[in-house]
N, C-alpha and C positions, 0 to 999 in steps of 0.2 A: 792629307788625301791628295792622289795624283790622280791627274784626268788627258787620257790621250784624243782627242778630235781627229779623227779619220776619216779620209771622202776614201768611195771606191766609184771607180767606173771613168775617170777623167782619161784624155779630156773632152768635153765636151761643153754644150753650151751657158753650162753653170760654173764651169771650173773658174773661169776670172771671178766670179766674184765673189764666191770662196775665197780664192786667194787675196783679191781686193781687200777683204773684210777681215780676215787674220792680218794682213799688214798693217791696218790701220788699226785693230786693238793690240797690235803685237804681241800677239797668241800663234806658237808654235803648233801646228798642225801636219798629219803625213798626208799626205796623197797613193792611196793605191791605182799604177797607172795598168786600160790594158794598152798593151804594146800594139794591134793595131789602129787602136783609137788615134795614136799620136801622128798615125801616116794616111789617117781617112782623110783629109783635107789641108790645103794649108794653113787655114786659121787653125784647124787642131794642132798644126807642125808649130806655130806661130808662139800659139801657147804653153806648150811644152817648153818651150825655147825660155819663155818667160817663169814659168814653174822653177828652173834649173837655177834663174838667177834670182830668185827671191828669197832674202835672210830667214823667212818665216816657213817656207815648205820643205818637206824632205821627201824626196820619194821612193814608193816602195813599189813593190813588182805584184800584178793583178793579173799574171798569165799574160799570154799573146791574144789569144783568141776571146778570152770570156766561153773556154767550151762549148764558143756557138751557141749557146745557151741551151747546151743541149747534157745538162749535169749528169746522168744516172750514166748516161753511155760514155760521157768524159771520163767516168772515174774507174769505169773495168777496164782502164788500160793503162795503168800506172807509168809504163815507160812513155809513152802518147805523154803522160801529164807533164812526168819529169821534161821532154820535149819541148814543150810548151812555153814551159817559165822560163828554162833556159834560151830559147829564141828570144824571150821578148828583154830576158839579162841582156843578152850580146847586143838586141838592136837598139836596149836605150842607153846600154855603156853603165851602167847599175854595177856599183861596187859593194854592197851590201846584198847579203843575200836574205832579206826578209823578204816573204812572199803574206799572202791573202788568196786563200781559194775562192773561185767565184763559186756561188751559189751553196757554200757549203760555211757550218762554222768549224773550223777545225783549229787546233792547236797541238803543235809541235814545238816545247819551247826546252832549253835545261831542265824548267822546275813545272810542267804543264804536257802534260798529255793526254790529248779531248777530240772524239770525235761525234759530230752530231748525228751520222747516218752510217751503219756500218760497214754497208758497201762500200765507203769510204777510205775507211783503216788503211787496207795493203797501198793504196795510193799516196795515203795521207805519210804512212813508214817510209815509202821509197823517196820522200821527197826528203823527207830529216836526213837518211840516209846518204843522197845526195849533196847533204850541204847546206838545207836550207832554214829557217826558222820559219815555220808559219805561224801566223800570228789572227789569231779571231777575234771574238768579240763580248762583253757585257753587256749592251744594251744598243739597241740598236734607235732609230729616229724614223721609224716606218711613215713611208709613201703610199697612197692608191693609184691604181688604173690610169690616174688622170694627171701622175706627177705632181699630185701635193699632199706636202706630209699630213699627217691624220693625225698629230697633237701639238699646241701651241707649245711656246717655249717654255712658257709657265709651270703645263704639265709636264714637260719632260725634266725641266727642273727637279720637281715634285718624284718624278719617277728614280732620276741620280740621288737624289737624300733617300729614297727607300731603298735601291738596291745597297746604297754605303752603308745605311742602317742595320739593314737584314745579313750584311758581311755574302751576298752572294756573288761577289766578284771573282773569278779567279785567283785573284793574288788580293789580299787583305790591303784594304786602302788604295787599291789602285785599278781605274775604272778605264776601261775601252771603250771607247761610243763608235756606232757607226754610223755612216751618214754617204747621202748616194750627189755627191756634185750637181747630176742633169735636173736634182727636183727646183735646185734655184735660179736656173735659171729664169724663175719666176719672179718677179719684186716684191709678190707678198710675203712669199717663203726665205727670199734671200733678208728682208727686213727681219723676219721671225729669227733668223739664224743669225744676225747679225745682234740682235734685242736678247737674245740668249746664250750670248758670247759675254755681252756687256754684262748682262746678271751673275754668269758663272765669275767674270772675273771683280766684278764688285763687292761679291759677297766675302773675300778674304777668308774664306774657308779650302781654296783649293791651289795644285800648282800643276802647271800645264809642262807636258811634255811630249816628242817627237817619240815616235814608237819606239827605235832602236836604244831607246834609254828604259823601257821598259822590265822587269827583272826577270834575267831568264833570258833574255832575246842577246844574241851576239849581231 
């Protein structure tokens, strides 16, 4: 069984230590970056900078904007979108074209094609069309309002043996987690996630890998 570790939304105030914490269990993890997150400040320029040179992160393209967080109107303009990923390609020098839609799960892959909302589709086509792989999700590590996750490690443990069990991953044996950087910036959440890194990888049931190794993803 393969397990990919995915933050989106970086960088921001939790990204180090994410990263911190896959360097120290050296546990390969991707990063979905957006592209203007990286030129909102210079600690986020700082970071980035850091992300690039670390053995353990790979990153991957999260749009430029984050749609403004304005999803249903991002997605009826498919050329707008194609736009988008493309800008934040060129402005972070991203040789790999695997993308992450925000606010959407979608997949685009060789052996995968999935979309969570329909209005979606023609957006979600133009962008494969263009080049891209998008790449979504199995299970995600949901947050509240208030930026902290809503199940211990334990559980979400507990949640990764039921979806392997029940085979409802996309690709049989091989599980996408997703997980959002800015919720650890917290110490109780960043220990949670760090104490659920140690268990996933203690247990010698699993093997961790960077998305672009994923099957189906070029």
């Amino acid at each position: 069984k393969t397990i990919y570790l995915t933050f989106d939304d970086g960088p921001n105030k939790g990204t180090r230590k994410v990263m911190h914490i896959a360097e120290q269990e050296e546990m390969p993890i991707t990063m979905f970056i957006i592209g203007s997150q990286v030129y909102g400040s210079r600690e986020q320029t700082a970071t980035y900078d850091s992300l690039l040179k670390s053995n353990f992160v790979e990153i991957a393209d999260h749009s430029y904007s984050h749609a403004h967080n304005a999803y249903a109107k991002f997605y009826t303009r498919p050329d707008s979108v194609i736009n988008d990923f493309i800008r934040c390609e060129d402005s972070l020098h991203l040789s790999k074209k695997i993308i992450r839609t925000p606010g959407r799960n979608i997949w685009r892959t060789n052996s995968i094609i999935s979309t969570d909302l329909k209005n979606s589709e023609a957006a979600a086509d133009s962008l494969r069309l263009n080049g891209f792989t998008v790449v979504g999700w199995d299970l995600e590590w949901s947050f509240d309002n208030t930026l902290n996750v809503t199940t211990t490690g334990d559980e979400l443990l507990q949640q990764v043996d039921s979806v392997f069990s029940k085979r409802s991953t996309k690709t049989p044996d091989h599980l996408v987690l997703l997980a959002h950087d800015q919720v650890y910036a917290d110490a109780e959440d960043s220990a949670r996630l760090h104490d659920f890194m140690l268990k996933l990888k203690n247990s010698n049931e699993y093997n961790f890998e960077v998305i672009s190794n994923y099957p189906g993803v070029q």
